[in-house]
C-alpha positions as CSV (number, residue, x, y, z in Angstrom):
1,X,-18.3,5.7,12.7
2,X,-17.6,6.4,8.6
3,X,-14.8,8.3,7.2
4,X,-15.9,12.4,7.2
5,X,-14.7,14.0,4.1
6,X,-10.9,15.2,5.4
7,X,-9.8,12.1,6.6
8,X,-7.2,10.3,5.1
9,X,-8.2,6.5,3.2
10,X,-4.4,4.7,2.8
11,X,-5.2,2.2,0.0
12,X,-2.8,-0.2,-0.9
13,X,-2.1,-0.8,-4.4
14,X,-1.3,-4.0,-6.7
15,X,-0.4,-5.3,-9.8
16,X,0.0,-2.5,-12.6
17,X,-1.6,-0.1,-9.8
18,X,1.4,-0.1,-8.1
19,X,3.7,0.0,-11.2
20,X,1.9,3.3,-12.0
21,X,1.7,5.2,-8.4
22,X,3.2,2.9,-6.2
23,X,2.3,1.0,-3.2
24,X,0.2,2.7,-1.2
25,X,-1.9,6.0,-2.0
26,X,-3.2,8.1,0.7
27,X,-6.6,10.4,-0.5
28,X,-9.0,12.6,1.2
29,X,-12.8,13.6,0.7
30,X,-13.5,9.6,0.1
31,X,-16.5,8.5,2.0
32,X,-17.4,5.2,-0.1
33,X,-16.1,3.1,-2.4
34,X,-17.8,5.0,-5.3
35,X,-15.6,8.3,-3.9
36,X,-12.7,5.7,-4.1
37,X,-13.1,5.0,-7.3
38,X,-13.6,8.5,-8.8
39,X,-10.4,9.7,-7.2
40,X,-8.1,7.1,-8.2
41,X,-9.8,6.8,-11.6
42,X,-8.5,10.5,-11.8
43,X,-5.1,9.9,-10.3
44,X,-4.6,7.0,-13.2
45,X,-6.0,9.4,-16.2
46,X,-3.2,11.5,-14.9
47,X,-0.3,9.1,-15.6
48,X,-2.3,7.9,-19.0
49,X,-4.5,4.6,-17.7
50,X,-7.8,5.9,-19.0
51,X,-10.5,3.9,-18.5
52,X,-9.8,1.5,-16.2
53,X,-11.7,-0.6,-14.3
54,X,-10.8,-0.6,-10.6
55,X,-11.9,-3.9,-7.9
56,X,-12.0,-2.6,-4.4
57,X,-11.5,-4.8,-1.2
58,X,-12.2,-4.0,1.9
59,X,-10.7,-6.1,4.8
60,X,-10.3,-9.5,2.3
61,X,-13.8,-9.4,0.5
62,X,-15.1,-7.2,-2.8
63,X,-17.5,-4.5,-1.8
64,X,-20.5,-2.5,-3.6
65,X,-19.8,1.0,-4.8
66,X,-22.4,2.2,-1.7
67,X,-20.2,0.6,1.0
68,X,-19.0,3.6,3.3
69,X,-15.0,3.2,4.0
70,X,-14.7,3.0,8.0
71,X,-11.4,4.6,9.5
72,X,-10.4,1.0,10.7
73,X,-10.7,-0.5,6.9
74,X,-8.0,-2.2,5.2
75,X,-8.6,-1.3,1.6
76,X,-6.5,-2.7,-1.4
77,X,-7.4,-1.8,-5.3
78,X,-6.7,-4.0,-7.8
79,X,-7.3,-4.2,-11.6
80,X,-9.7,-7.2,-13.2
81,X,-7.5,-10.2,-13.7
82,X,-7.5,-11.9,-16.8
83,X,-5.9,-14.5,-18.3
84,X,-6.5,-18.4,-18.7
C-alpha cells in the first residue's frame, strides 16, 4: 500500500537541514521520492538554500527518485557530504 496524496510523510532532517527547518518536517501530497524532493526543495528556497541538492533514505539505504514512499517508511534527507 503507497502513500495517497493527503497523507502525511514525517521526514527526519540532518545536518544543515535541520539547522534550517528543524528536525523533523511533516508534508502532504508526496507519493515518491521525486514529490519529496520538490516539496522540500520549496520549503529550503523559502528560508534562502536555493539549489540544493537533497539525498533521500528510505529505511537505511539511498533510493531512486521513482521509489513510491510507503506509510511504514522511515525517511531521513540529508545534503551531499563533502569534505576530505
Amino acid at each position: 500500500m503507497s502513500f495517497k496524496g493527503d497523507d502525511i510523510v514525517k521526514v527526519r532532517l540532518f545536518a544543515r537541514f535541520r539547522d534550517v527547518l528543524g528536525e523533523y518536517v511533516e508534508l502532504e501530497n508526496v507519493e515518491t521520492v521525486k514529490d519529496l524532493k520538490s516539496h522540500l526543495q520549496a520549503l529550503f528556497s523559502a528560508k534562502g538554500l536555493d539549489d540544493t541538492a537533497i539525498l533521500i533514505a528510505i529505511n537505511g539505504s539511498y533510493v531512486d527518485d521513482d521509489y513510491e514512499i510507503q506509510p511504514d517508511d522511515e525517511v531521513v534527507a540529508f545534503p551531499p557530504v563533502s569534505g576530505g
